[in-house]
C-alpha positions in Angstrom: 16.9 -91.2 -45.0 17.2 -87.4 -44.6 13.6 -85.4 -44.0 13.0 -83.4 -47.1 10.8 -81.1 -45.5 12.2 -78.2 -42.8 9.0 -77.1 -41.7 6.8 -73.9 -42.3 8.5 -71.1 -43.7 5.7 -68.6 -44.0 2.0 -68.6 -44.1 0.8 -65.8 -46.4 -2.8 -64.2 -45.7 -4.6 -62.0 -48.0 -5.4 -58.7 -46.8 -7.1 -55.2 -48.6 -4.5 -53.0 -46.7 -1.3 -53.4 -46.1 -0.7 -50.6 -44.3 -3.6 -51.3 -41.7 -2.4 -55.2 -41.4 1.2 -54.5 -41.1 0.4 -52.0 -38.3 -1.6 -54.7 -36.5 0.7 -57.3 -36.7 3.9 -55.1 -35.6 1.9 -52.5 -32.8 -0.7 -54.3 -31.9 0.6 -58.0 -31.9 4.3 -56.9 -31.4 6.0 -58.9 -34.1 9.0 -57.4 -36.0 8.7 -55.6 -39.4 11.1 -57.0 -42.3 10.6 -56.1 -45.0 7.6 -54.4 -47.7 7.9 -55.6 -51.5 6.0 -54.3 -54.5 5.4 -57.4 -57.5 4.7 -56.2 -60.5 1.7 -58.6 -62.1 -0.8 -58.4 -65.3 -3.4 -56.1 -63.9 -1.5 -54.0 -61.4 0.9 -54.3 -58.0 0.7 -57.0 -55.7 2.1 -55.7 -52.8 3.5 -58.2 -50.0 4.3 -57.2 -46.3 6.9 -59.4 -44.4 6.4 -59.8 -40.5 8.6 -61.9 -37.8 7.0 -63.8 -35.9 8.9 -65.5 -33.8 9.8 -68.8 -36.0 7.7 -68.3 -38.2 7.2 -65.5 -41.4 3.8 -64.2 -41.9 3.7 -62.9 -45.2 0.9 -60.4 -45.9 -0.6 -60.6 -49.4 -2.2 -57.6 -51.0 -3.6 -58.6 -54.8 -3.6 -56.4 -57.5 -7.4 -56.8 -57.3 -8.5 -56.9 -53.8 -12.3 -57.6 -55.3 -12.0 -61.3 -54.2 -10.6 -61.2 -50.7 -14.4 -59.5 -50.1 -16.4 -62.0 -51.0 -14.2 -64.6 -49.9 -13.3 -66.2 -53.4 -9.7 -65.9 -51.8 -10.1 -66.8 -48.4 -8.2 -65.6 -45.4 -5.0 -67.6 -46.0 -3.4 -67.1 -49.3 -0.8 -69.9 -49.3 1.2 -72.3 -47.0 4.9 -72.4 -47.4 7.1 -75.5 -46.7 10.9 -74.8 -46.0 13.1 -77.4 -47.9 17.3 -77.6 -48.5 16.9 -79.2 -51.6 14.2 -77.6 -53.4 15.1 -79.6 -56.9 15.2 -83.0 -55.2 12.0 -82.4 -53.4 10.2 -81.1 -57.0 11.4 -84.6 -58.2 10.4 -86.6 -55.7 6.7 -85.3 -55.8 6.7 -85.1 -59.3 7.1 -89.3 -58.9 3.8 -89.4 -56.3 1.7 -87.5 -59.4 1.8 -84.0 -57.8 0.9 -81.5 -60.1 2.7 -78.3 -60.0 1.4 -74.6 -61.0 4.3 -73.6 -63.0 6.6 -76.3 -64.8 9.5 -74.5 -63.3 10.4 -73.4 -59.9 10.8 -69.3 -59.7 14.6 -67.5 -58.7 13.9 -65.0 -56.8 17.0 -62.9 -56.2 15.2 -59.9 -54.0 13.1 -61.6 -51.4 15.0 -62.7 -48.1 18.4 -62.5 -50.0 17.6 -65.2 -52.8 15.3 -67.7 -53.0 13.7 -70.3 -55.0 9.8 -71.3 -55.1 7.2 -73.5 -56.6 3.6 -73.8 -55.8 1.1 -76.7 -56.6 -2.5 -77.5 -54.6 -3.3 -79.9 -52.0 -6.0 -82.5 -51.9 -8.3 -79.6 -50.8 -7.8 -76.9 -53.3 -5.2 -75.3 -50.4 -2.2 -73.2 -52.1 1.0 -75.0 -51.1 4.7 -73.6 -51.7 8.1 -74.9 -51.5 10.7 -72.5 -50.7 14.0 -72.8 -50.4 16.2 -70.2 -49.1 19.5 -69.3 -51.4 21.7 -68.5 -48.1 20.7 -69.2 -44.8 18.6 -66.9 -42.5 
């Protein structure tokens, strides 16, 4: 049987600067800048900061409204992604053990990484868990 899930793709974390996180992650830590995006949302900008590090993305996560990183309502980590090939076959699969998914549709998303595709739904702890599936490989 072939695994369905790669690995970790990302792990985003929620931050009230940008600026000041990306520096720290790409001076101070030494990991590789790729890439800064802007997401237009109701309310505002979410604005998302993409770092190498090593094998693994850390995706920085500014909200539109920063209010809740704060007082923690957010927490630290924002989400955790999972790496899959087959994104609608793994959707399916879950879908049969009774996971519950955010959206009823995974997202296209042409502009991030060259193309990909996303869902997110909760684990048994309230944590933010996304598959993502890369549109050409990396």
């Amino acid at each position: 049987m072939k695994k369905q899930m790669k690995g970790l793709a990302h792990i985003g974390i929620h931050t009230e600067d940008l600026t000041n996180s990306m520096k720290f992650y790409t001076d101070t830590l030494g990991f590789d800048y790729m890439d800064i995006r802007e997401i237009p949302v109701p309310g505002g900008v979410t604005k998302l900061g993409f770092v190498n590090a090593g094998n693994l993305v850390i995706e920085l996560v500014q909200p539109a409204d920063t209010s809740g990183i704060k007082d923690r309502k957010l927490g630290p980590v924002d989400h955790i992604a999972i790496e899959v090939d087959d994104i609608d076959g793994v959707i399916d699969s879950l879908k049969s053990k009774n996971v519950a998914f955010n959206t009823p549709e995974k997202r296209d998303n042409p502009h991030l990484f060259d193309g990909i595709s996303n869902i997110f739904f909760k684990g048994p702890n309230g944590e933010s868990l996304e598959l993502f599936q890369y549109h050409t490989a990396i």
